[in-house]
gemmi code that builds the backbone of each chain (N, CA, C; Angstrom):
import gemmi

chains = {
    "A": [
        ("UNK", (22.472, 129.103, 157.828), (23.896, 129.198, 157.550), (24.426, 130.587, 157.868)),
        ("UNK", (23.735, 131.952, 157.111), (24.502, 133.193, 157.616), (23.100, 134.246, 157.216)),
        ("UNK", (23.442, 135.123, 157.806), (21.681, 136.091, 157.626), (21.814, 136.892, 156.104)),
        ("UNK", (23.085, 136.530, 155.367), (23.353, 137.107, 154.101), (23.075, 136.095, 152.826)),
        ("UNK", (22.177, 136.248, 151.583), (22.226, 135.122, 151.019), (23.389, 135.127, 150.148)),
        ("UNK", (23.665, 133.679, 149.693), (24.600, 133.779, 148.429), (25.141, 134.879, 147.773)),
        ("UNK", (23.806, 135.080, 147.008), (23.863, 136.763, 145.623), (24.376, 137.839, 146.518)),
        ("UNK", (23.597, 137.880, 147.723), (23.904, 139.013, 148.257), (25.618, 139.342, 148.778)),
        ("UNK", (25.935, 137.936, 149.536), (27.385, 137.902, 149.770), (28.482, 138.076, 148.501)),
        ("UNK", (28.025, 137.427, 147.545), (28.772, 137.552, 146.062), (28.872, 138.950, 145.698)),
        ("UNK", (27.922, 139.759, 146.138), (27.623, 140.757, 145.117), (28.930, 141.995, 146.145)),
        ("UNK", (27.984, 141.465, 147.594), (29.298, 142.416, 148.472), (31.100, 142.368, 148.228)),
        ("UNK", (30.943, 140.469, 147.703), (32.750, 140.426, 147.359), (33.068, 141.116, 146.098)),
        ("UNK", (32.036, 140.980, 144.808), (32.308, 142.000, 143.604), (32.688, 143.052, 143.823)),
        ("UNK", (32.234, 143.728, 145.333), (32.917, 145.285, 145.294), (34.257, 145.470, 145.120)),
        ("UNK", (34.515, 144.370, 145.967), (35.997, 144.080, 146.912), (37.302, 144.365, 145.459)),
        ("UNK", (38.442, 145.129, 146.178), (38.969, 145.120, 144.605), (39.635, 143.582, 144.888)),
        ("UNK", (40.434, 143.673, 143.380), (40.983, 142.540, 143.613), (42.125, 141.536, 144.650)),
        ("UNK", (42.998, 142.611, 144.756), (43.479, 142.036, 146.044), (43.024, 141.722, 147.152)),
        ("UNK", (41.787, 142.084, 147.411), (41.003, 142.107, 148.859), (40.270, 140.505, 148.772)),
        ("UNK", (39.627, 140.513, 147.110), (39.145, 139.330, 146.964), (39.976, 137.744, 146.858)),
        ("UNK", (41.384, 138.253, 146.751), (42.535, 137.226, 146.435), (42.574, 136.867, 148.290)),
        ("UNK", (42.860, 138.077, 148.577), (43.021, 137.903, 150.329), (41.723, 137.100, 150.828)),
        ("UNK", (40.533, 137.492, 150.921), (39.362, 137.005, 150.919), (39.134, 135.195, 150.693)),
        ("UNK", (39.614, 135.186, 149.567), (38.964, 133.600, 148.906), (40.428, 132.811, 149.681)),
        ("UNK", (41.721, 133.352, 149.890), (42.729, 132.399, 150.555), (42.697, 132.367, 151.928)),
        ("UNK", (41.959, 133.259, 152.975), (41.476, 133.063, 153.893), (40.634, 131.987, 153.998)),
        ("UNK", (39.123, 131.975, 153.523), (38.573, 131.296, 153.228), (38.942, 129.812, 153.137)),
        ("UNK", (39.945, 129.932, 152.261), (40.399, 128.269, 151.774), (41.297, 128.037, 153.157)),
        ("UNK", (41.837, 129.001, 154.124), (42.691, 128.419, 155.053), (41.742, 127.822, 156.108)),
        ("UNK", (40.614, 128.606, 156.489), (39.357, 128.064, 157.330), (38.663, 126.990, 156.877)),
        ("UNK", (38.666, 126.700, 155.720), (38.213, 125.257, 155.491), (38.947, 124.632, 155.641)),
        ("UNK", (40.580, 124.753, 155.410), (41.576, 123.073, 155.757), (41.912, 122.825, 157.225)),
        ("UNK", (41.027, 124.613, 157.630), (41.071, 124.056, 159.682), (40.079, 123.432, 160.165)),
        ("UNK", (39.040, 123.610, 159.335), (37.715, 123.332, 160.011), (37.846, 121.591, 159.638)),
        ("UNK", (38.902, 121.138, 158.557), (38.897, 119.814, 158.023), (39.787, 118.709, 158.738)),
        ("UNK", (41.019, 119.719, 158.971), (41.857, 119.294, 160.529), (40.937, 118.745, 161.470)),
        ("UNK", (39.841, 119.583, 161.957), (39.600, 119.833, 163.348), (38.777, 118.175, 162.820)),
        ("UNK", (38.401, 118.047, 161.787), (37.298, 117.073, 161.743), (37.976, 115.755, 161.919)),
        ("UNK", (39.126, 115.808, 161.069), (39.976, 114.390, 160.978), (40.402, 114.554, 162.690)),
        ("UNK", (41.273, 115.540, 163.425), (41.077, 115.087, 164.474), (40.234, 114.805, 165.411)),
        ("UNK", (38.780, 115.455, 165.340), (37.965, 114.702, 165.984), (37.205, 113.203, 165.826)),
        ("UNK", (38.053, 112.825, 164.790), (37.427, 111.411, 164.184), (38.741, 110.769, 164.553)),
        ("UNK", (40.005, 111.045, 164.903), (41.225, 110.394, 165.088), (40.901, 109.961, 166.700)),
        ("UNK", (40.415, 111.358, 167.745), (40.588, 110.789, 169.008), (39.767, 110.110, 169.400)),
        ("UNK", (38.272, 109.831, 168.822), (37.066, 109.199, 169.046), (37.610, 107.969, 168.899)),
        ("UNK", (38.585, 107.428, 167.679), (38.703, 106.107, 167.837), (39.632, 106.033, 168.780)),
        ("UNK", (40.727, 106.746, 169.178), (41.687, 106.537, 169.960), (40.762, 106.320, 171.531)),
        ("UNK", (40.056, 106.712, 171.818), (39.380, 106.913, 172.743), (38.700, 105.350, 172.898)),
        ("UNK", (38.194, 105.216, 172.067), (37.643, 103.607, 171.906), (38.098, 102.419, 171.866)),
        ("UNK", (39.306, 102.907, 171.722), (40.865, 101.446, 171.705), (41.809, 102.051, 173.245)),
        ("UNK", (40.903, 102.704, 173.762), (41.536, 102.933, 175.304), (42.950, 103.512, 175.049)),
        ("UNK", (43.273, 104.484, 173.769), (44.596, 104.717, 173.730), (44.749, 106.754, 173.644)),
        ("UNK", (43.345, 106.894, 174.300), (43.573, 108.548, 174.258), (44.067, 109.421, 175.075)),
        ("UNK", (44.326, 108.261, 176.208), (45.108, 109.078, 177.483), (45.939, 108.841, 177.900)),
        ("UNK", (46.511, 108.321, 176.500), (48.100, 107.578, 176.498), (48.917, 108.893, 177.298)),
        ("UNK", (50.079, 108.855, 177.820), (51.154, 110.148, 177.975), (52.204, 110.067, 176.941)),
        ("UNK", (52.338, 111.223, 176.931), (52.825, 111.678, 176.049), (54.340, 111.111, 175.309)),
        ("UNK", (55.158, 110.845, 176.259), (56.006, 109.748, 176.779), (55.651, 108.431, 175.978)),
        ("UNK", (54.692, 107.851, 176.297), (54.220, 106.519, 175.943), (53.872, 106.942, 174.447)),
        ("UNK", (53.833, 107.812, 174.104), (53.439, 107.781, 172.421), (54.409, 108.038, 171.668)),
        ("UNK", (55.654, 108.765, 172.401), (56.566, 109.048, 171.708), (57.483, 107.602, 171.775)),
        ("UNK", (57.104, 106.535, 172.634), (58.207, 105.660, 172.634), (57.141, 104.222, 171.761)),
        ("UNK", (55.982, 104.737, 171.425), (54.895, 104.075, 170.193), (55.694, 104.408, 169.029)),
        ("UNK", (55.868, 105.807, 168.793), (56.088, 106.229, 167.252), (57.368, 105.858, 166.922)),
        ("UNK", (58.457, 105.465, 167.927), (59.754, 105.348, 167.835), (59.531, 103.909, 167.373)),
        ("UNK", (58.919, 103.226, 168.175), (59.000, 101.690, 168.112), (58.081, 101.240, 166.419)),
        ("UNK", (57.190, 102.227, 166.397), (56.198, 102.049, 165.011), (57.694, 102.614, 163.483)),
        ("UNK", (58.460, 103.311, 163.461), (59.567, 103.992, 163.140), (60.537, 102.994, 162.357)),
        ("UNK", (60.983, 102.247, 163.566), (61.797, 101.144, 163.363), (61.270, 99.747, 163.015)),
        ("UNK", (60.275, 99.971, 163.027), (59.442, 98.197, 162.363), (59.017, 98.983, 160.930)),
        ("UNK", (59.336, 100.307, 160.109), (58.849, 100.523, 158.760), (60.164, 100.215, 157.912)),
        ("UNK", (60.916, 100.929, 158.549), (62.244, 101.843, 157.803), (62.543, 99.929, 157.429)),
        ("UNK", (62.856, 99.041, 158.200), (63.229, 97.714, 157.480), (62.459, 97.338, 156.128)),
        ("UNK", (61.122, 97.246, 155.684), (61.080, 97.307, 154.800), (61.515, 98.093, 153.738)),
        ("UNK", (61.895, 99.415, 153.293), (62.315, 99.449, 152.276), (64.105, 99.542, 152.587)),
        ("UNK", (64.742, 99.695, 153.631), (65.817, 100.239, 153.797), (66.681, 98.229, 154.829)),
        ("UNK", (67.165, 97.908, 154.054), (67.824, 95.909, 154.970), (68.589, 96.934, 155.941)),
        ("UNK", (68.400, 96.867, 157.262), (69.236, 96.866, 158.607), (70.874, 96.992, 158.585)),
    ],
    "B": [
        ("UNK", (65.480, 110.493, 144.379), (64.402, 111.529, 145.252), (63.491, 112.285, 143.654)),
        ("UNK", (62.583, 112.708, 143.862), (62.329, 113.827, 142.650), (63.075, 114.872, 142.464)),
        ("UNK", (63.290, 115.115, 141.683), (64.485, 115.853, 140.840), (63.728, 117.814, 140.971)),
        ("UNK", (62.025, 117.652, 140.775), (61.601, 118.708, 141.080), (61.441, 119.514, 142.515)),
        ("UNK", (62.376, 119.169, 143.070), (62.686, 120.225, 144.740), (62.439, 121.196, 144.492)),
        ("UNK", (61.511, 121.675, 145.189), (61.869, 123.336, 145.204), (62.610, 123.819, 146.458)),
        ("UNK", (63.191, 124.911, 145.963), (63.630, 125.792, 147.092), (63.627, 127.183, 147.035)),
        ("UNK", (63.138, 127.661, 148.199), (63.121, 129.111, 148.263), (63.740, 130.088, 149.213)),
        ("UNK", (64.271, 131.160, 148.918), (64.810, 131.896, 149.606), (64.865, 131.687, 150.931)),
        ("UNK", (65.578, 131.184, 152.393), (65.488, 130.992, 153.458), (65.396, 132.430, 154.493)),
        ("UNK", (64.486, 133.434, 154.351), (64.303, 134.022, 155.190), (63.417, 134.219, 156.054)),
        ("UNK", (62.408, 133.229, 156.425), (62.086, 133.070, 157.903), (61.651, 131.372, 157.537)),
        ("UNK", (61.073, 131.029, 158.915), (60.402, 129.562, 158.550), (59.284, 129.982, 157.483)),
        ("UNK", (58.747, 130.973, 157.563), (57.370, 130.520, 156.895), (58.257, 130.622, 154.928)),
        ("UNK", (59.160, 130.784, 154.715), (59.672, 130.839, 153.595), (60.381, 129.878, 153.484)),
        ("UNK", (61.132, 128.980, 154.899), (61.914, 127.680, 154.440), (60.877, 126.444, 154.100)),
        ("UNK", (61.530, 125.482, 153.215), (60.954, 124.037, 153.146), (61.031, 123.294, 154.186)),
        ("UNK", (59.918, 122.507, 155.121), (60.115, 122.092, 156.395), (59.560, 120.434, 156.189)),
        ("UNK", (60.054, 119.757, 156.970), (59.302, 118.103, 156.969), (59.124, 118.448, 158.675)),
        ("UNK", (57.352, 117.794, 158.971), (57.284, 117.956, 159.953), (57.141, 116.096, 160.354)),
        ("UNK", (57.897, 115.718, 161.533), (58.262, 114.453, 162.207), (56.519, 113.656, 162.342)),
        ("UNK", (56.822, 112.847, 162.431), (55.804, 111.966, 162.810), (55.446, 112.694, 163.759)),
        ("UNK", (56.004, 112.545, 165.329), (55.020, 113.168, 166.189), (54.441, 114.338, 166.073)),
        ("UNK", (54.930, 115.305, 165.303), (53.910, 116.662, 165.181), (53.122, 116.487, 164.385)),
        ("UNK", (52.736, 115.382, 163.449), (51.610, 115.418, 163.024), (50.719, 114.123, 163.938)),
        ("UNK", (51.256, 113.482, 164.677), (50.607, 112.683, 165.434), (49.866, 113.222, 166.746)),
        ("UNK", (50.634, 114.516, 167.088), (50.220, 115.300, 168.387), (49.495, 116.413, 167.783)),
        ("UNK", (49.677, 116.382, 166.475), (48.430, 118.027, 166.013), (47.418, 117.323, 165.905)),
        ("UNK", (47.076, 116.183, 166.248), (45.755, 115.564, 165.881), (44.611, 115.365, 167.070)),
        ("UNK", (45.905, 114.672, 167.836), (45.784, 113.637, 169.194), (45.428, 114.799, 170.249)),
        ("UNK", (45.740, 115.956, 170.011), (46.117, 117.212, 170.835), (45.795, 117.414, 171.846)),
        ("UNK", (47.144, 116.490, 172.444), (47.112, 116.594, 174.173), (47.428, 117.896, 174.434)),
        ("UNK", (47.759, 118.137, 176.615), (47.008, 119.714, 176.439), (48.948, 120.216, 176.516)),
        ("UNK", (49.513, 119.449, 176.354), (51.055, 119.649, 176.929), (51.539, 120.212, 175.322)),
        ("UNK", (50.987, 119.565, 174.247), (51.648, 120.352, 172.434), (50.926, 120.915, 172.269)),
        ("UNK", (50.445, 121.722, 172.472), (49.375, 123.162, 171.551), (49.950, 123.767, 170.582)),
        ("UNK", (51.639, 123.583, 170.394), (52.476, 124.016, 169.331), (52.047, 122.956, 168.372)),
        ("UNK", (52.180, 122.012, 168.150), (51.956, 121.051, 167.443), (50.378, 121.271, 166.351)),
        ("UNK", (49.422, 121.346, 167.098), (48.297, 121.691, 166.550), (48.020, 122.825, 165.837)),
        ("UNK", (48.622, 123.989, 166.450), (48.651, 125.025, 165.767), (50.199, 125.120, 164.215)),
        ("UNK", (50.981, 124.931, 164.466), (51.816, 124.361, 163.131), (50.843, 123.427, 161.949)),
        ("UNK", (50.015, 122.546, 162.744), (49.456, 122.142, 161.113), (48.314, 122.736, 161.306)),
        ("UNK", (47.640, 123.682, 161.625), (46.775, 124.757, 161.495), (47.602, 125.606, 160.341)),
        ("UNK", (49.106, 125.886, 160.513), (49.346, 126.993, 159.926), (49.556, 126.593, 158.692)),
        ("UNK", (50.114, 125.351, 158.326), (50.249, 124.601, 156.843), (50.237, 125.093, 155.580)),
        ("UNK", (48.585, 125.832, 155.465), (48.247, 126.249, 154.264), (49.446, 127.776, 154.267)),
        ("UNK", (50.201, 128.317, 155.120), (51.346, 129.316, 155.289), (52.316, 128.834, 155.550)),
        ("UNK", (52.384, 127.583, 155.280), (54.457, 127.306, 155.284), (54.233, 126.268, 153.981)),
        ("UNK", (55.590, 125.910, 153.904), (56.157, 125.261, 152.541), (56.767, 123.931, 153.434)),
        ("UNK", (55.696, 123.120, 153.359), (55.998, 121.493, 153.638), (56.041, 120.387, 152.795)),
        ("UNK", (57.220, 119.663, 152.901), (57.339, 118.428, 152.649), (57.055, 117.085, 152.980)),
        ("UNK", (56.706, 116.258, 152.505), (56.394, 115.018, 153.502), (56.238, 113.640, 152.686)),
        ("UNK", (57.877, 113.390, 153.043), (59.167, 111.977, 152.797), (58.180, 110.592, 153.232)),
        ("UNK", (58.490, 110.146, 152.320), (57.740, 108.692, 152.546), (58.035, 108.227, 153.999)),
        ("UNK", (59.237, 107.845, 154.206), (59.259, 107.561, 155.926), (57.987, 108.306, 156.247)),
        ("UNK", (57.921, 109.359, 156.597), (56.596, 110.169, 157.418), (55.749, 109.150, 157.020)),
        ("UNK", (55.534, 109.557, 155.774), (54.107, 108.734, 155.596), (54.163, 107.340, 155.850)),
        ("UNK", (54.796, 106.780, 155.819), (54.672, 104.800, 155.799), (54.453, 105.169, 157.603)),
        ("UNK", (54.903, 105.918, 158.257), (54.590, 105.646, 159.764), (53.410, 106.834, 160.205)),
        ("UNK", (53.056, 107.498, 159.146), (51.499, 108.119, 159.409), (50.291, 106.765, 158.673)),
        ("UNK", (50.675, 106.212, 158.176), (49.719, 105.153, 157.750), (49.577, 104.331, 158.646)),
        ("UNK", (50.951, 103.514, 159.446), (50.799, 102.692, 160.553), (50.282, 103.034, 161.603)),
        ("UNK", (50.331, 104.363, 161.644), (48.913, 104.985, 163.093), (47.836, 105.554, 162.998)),
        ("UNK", (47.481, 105.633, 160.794), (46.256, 106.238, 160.990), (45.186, 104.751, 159.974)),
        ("UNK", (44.394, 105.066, 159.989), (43.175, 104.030, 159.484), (43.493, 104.997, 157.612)),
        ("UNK", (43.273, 103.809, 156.898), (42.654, 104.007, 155.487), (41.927, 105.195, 155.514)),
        ("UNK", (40.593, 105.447, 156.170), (39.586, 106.948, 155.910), (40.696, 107.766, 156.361)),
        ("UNK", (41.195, 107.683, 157.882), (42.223, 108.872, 157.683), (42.985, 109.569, 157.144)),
        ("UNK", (43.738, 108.547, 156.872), (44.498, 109.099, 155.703), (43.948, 109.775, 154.506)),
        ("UNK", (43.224, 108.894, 154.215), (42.377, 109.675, 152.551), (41.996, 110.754, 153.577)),
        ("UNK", (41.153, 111.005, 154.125), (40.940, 112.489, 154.801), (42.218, 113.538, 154.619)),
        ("UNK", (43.462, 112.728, 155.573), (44.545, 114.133, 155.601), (44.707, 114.410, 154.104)),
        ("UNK", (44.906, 113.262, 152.736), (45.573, 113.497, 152.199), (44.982, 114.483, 151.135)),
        ("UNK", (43.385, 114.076, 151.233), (42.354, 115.431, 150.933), (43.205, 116.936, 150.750)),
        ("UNK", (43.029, 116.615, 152.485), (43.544, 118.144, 153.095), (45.080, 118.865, 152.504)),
        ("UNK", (45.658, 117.786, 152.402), (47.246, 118.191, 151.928), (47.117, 118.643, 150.080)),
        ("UNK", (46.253, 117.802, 149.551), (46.142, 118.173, 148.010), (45.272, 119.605, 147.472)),
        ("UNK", (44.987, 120.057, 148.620), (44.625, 121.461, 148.296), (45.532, 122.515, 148.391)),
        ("UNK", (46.631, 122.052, 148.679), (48.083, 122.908, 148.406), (49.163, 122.715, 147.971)),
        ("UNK", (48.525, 121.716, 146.678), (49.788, 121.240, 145.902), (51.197, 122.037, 146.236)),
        ("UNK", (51.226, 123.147, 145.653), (52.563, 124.043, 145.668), (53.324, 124.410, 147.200)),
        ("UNK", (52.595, 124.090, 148.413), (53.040, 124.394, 149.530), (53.248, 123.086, 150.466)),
        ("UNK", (52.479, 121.978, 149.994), (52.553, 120.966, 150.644), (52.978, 120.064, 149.845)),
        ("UNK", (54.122, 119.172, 149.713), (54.441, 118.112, 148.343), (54.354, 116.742, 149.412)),
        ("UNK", (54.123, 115.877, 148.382), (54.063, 114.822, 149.044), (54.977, 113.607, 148.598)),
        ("UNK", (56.136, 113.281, 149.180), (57.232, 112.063, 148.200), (56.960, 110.627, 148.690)),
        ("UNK", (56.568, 109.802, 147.660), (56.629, 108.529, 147.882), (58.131, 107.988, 147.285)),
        ("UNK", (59.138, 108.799, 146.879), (60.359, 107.455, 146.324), (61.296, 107.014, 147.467)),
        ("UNK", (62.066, 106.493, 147.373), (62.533, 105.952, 148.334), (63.990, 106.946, 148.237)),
        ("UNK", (64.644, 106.759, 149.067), (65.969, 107.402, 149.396), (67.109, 106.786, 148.863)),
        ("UNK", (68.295, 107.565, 148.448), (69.581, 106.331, 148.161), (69.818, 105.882, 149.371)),
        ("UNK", (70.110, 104.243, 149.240), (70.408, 103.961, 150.492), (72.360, 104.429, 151.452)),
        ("UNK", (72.780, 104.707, 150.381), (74.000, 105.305, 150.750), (73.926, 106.411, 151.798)),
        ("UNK", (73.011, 106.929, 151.799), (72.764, 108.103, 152.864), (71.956, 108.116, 153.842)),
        ("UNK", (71.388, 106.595, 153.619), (70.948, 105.895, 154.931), (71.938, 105.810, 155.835)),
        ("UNK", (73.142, 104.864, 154.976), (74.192, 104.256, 155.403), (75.204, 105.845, 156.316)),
        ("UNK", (74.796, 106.547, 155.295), (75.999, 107.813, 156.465), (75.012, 108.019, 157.433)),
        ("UNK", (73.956, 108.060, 157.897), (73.563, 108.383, 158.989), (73.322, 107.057, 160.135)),
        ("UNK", (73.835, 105.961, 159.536), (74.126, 104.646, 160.557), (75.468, 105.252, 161.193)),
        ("UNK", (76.189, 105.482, 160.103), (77.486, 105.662, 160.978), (78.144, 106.885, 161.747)),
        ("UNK", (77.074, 107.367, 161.575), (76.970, 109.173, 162.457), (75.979, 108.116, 163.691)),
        ("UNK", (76.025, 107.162, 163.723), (75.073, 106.768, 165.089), (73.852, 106.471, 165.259)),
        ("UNK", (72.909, 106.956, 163.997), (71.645, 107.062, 163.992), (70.980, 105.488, 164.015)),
        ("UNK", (69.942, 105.292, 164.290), (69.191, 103.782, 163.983), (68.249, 103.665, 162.825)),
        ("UNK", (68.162, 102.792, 162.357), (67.641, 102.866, 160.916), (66.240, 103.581, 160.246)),
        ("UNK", (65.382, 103.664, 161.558), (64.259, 104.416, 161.100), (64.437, 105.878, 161.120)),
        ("UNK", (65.250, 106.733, 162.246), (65.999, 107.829, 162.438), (66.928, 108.529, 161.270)),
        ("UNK", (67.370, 107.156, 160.479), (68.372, 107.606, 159.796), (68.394, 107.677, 158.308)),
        ("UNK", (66.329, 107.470, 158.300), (65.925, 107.125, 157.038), (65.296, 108.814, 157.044)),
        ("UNK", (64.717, 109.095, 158.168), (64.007, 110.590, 158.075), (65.220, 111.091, 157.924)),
        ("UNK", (66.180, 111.542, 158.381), (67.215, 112.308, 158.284), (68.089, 112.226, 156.806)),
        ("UNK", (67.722, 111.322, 156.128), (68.183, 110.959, 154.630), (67.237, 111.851, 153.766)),
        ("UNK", (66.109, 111.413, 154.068), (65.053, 111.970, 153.548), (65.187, 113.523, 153.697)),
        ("UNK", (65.207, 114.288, 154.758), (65.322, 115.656, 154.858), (66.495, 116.406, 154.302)),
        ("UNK", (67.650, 115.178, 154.266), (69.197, 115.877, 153.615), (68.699, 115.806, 152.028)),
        ("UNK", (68.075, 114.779, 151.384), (67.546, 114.296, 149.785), (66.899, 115.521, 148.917)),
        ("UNK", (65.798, 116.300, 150.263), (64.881, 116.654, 149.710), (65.101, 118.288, 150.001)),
        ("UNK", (66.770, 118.300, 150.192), (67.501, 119.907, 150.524), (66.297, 120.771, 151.581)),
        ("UNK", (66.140, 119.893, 152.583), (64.568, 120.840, 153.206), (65.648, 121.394, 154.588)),
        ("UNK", (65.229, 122.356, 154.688), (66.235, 123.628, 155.764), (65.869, 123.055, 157.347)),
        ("UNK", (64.648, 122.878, 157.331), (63.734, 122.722, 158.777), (63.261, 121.029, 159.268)),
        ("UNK", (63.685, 120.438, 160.327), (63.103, 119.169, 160.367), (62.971, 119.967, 161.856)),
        ("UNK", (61.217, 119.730, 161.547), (60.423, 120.002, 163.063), (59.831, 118.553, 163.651)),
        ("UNK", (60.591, 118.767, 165.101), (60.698, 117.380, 165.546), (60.420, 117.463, 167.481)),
        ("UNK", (59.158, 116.919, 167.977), (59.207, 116.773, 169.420), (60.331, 116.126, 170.395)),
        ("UNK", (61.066, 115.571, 169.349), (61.936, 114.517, 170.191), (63.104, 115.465, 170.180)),
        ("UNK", (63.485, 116.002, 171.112), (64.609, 116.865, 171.883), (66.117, 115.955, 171.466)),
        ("UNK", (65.604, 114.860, 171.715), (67.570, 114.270, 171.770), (67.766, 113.723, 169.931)),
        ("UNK", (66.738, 113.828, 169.253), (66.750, 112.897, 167.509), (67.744, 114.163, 166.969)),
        ("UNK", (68.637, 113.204, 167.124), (70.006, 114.273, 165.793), (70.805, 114.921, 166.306)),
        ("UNK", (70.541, 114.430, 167.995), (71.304, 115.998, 168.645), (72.595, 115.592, 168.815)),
        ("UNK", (72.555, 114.342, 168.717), (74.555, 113.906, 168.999), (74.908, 114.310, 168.033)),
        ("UNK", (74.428, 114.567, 166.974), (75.127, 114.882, 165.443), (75.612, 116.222, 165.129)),
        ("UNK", (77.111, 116.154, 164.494), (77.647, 117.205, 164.527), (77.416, 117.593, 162.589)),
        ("UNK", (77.428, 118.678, 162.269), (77.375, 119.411, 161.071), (76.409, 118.682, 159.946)),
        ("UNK", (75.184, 118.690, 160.886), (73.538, 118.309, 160.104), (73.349, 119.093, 158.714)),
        ("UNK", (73.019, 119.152, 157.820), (72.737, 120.208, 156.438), (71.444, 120.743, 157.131)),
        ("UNK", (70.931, 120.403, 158.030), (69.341, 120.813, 158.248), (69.199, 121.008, 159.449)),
        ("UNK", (68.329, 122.442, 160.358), (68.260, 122.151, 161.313), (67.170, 121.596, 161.772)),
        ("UNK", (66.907, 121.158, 163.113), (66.047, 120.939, 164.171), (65.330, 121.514, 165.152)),
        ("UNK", (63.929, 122.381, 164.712), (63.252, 123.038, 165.977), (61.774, 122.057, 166.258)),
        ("UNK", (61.812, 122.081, 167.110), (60.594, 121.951, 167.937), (59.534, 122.922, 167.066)),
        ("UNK", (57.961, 122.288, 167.328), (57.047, 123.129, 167.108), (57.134, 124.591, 167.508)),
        ("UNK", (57.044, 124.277, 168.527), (57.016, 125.447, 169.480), (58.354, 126.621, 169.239)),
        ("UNK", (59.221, 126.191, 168.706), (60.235, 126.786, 168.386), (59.686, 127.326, 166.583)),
        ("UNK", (59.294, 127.088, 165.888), (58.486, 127.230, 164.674), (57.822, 128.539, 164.945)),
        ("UNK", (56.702, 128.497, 165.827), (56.108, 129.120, 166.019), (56.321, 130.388, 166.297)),
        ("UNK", (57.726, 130.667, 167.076), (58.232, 131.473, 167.457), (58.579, 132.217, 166.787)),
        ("UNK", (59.389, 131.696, 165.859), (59.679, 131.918, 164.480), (59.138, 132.672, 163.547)),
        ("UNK", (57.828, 132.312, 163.430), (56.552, 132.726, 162.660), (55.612, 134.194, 163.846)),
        ("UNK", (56.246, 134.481, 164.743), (55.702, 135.449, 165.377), (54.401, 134.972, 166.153)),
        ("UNK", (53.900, 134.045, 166.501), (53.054, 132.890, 166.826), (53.160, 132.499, 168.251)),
        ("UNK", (53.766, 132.507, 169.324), (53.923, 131.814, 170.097), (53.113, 132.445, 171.209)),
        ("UNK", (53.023, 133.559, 171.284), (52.176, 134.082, 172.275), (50.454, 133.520, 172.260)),
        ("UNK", (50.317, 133.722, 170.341), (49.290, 133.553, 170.474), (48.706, 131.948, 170.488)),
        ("UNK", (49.633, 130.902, 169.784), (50.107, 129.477, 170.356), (49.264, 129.092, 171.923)),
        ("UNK", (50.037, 130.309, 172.873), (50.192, 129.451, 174.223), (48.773, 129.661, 174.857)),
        ("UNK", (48.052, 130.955, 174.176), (46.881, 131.229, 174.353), (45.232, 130.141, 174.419)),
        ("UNK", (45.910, 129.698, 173.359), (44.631, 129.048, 172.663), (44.752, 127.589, 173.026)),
    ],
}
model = gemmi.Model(1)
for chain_id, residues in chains.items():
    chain = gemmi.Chain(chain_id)
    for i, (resn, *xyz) in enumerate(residues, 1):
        res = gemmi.Residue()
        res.name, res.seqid = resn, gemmi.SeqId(i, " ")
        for name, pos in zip(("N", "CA", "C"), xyz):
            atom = gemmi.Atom()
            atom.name, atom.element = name, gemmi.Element(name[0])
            atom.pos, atom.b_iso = gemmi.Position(*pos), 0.0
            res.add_atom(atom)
        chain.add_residue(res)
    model.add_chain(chain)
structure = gemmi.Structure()
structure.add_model(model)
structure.setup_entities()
């Protein structure tokens, strides 16, 4: 995982004053909800890829989401 | 709508309340090579103050699978305070004013939704959604226009 263990990394953030460690741990939390992005989208285009719909243009998806748009809004909202 | 809106001081995007459109979260995913704005905006997420109106979601459900969703919605509940998430529905009266400003009913349900939920920013790929409309409460940028915003775009076009 990293050539630093746990204790040892912990012990280096204890130095850290506190703002550094506030900065520190919300970094942190921003690299995990990218690294979690990156995952859901690599699990989004794999299927898209598999339903032959990953090399849709761009065009063609925007006139998907329009058409997907207007077949929701009728259920909660009568025409 | 929920009554608990927040709002905060409007001095840049990363301080306004924003709803981002179906397609920018459909193209931050899908990430063809033409939106790189798109991908990088919900990269930036955990640094802006987003909303996200049931419309969004009832048409992020119709294009994503059950795991997906539970995946994004994972991702979104780790920022309660920056990311809210509304399931109520809209008055339909303000559906109805945006029929007669021209809009079509799924168009005119996001645009209800963004006037409901007092949000400053509706970031939207579609260039012509809202543009016939004269004296919107909310504006309309593009990702890529976001970004700009946020001092971002150079490094956007980079990556």
């Amino acid at each position: 995982m990293m050539s630093l263990s746990i204790d040892k990394l912990a012990e280096q953030i204890a130095t850290l004053d506190r703002t550094e460690q506030e900065a520190l741990f919300e970094r942190v939390a921003e690299l995990t909800f990218q690294r979690g992005l990156e995952t859901l989208a690599r699990q989004y285009r794999e299927r898209l890829a598999q339903e032959g719909k990953l090399d849709q243009k761009v065009e063609e998806v925007m006139a998907e989401l329009e058409r997907v748009r207007e077949e929701v809004a009728p259920h909660d909202y009568r025409a | 709508m929920s009554a608990s809106v927040k709002k905060s001081p409007p001095m840049t995007t990363a301080h306004k309340w924003l709803v981002l459109d179906t397609n920018v979260w459909i193209f931050g995913l899908r990430e063809p090579p033409d939106r790189p704005a798109c991908v990088k905006v919900l990269q930036r997420l955990p640094r802006l103050h987003a909303h996200v109106p049931r419309q969004i979601l009832l048409e992020l459900r119709a294009n994503l699978t059950r795991d997906e969703m539970d995946r994004l919605f994972r991702l979104l509940n780790r920022y309660p305070e920056r990311i809210q998430i509304h399931w109520e529905k809209v008055e339909p009266a303000l559906i109805h004013k945006y029929q007669q400003l021209g809009c079509k009913l799924g168009d005119a349900a996001v645009a209800a939704h963004v006037e409901a939920l007092r949000v400053d920013v509706l970031v939207s790929e579609n260039r012509d959604f809202l543009a016939e409309i004269k004296g919107l409460p909310f504006q309309v940028f593009s990702a890529e226009e976001v970004l700009r915003e946020l001092g971002e775009i150079e490094e956007a076009s980079k990556e």
